[in-house]
N, C-alpha and C positions, 0 to 999 in steps of 0.2 A: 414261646411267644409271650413278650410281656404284656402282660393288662392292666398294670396301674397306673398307666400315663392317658389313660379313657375313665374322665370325670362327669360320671352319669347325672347325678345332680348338678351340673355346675351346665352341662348340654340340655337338660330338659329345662332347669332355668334358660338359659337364652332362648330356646324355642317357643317359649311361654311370653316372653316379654316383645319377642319380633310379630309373634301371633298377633298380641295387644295392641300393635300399632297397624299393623295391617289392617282389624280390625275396625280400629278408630280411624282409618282412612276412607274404609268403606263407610261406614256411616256416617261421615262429616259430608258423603258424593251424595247420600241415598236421598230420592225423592220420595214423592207420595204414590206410583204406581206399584211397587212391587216390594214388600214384604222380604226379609232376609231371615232364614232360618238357619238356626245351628242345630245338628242333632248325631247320634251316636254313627259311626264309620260303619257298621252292621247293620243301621237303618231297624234296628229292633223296635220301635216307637215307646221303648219306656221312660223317653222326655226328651225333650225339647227347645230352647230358647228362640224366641222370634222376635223379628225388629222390625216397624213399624214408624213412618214418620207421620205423625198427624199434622193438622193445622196449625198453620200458627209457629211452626219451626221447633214442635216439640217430639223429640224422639220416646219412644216405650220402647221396652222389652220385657216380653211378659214368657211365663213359665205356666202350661196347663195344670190345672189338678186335676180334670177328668179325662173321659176315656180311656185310653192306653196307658197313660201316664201313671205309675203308681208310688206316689212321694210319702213317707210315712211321717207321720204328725211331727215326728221329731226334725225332720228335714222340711217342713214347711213352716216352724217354730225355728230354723237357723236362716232360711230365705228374710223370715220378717227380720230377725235380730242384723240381717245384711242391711237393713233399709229398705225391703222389698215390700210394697204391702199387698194386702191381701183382700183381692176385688172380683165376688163374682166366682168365675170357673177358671179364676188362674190369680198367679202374685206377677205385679209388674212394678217398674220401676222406670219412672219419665223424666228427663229432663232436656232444656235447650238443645239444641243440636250443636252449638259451638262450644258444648260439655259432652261432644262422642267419645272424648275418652277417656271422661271416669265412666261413662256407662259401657266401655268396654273392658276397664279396668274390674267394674264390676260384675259385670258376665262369666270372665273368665275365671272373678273369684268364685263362683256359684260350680260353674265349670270343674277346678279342684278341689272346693272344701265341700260341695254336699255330694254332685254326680261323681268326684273320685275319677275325675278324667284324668291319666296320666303325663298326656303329651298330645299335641297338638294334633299328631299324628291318625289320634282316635277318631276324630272329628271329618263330619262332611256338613256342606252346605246346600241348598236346593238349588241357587244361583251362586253366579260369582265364585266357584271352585276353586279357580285358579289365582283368585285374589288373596285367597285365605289360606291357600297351601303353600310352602316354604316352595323358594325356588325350586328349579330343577338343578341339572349341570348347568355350572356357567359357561358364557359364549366361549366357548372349545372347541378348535376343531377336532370331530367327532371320528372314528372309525370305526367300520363294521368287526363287530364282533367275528366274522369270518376271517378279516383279511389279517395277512401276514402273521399268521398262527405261528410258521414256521421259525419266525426272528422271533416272536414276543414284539408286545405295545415298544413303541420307541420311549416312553418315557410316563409318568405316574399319568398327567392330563388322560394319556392316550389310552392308559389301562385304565382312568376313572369311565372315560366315552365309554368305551367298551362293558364296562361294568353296568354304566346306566340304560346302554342301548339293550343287555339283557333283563337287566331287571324291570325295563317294560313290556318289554313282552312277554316273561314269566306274570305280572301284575297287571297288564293292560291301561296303564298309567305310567305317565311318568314317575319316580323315585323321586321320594322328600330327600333333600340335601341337608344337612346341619350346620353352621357356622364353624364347623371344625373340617367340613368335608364330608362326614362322614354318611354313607346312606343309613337310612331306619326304612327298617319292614316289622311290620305286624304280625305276631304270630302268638293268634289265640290269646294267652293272659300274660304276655311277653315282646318285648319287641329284637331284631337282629338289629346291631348295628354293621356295619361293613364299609372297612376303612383300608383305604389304598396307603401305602407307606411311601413317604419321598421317592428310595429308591426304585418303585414299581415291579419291586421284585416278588410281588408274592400279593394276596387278598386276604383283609383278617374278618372274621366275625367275632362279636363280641356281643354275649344277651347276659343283662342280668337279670338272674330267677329267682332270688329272693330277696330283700330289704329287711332291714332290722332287725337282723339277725343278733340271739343275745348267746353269750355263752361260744367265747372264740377257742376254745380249749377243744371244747365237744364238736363244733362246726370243721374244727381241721383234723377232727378221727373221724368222723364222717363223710368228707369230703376225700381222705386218703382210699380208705374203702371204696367210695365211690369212683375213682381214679384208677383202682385195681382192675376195674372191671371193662372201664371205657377203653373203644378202638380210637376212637381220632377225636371226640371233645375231650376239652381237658377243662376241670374244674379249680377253682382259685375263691379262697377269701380274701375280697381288695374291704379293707376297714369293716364294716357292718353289712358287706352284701357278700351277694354271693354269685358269681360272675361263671358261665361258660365260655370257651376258646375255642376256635377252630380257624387252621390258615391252609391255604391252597395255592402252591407254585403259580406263578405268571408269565413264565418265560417258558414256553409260551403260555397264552390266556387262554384256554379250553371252555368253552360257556359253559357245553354238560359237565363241567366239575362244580361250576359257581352255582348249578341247581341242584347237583348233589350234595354240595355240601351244606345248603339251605334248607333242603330235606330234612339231612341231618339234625340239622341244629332245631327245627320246626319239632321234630320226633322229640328231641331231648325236654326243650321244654314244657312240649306239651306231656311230656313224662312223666318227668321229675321234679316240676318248680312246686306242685302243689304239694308233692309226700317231700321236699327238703323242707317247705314252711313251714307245715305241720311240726316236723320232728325237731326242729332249731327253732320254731316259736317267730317265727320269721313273716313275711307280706310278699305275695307275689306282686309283679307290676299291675296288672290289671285285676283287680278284684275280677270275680265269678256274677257276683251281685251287688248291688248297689248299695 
């Protein structure tokens, strides 16, 4: 299965930049009743951004520095160097409202350069969830993951339905969609991607487990080894990452294969992305810590 035609930076850029405006949309609507919070997808409370419209038509958003929150000096000395100042029990950052989207511009930059949020994906909101999460499937006509097992999906749409209709009810949420198609799920310090092929003949997952990878001589006898021993992931050096594989017949579409082989891929990474970083000097997707 090829995997260098899935451009992981080039997909989490766009999910970053549709974020941005969805954002700036909400906050261009938001009143002065209710408060919009942005905080970690695990709901851990180690920080926070909230948005607040005061009087006057002036938007905040401020970031605590107490209670739960534990920002270390050096990450509250790159908030100020943002433009962020520092007021009280938290840094905030005010301006007009028909300026929501450099104050969302600059959320999201707080967002990646000091909390190390990867993708949007990591993210939840108190309100307005569904404003701030990437689509779902688009208007598809959908089929149940049960029917017509026997032929396979008539065609990619119908194996996407199908796709999306398990992965919410594996999830309990709809599936973030990505401007390529592609599903993203969360998994620990990693995410799956899962991507339907034109011809609907098969599901691929695709996670990458490690970033900045140095030293591509040693990462592909490592990665050979590593490959020796795997039953159904397969491992791949695409440029400076380091990418897992897995794909599963669609003809027909079996749901319990699309959770086993999520299992799967969920097992591998939470395996092996932290002992490949280590040993190739390399970054998982999701930091352990902040």
């Amino acid at each position: 299965m090829a995997s260098d035609d899935f451009d992981f930076d080039r997909s989490v850029e766009q999910a970053w930049r549709r974020f941005t405006l969805r954002l700036a949309d909400v906050l261009s609507m938001m009143d002065e009743t209710e408060p919009l919070t942005l905080l970690p997808f695990d709901h851990d409370g180690e920080w926070y951004i909230r948005f607040g419209l005061e009087t006057r038509g002036r938007l905040t958003a401020r970031v605590p520095l107490t209670g739960r929150t534990r920002l270390t000096p050096a990450q509250i000395g790159r908030l100020t160097g943002f433009g962020w100042e520092r007021s009280g029990a938290d840094c905030r950052l005010t301006v007009d409202q028909d300026q929501c989207a450099r104050l969302a511009g600059a959320a999201v930059t707080v967002l990646r350069e000091i909390f190390l949020v990867q993708h949007p994906v990591f993210l939840d909101s108190d309100v307005l969830a569904e404003i701030l999460q990437e689509p779902a499937v688009a208007d598809t006509p959908g089929i149940a993951a049960e029917e017509n097992l026997s032929q396979g999906p008539l065609d990619d749409e119908h194996l996407a339905a199908a796709v999306a209709e398990e992965l919410a009810q594996v999830y309990g949420a709809p599936p973030v969609r990505d401007q390529d198609g592609d599903f993203a799920v969360r998994v620990g310090s990693t995410m799956i991607f899962i991507r339907i092929p034109p011809d609907g003949r098969e599901v691929r997952l695709f996670s990458v487990l490690v970033h900045d990878v140095t030293g591509r001589s040693r990462a592909a006898e490592v990665l050979n080894d590593v490959n020796a021993h795997a039953r159904w992931v397969r491992f791949s050096l695409v440029r400076d990452k380091i990418m897992a594989t897995m794909s599963i017949l669609a003809s027909p579409f079996v749901p319990a294969h699309l959770r086993q082989a999520i299992t799967e891929m969920t097992n591998v990474a939470d395996g092996v992305d932290d002992l490949l970083a280590a040993s190739l000097n390399g970054t998982t997707t999701f930091p352990a810590e902040i």
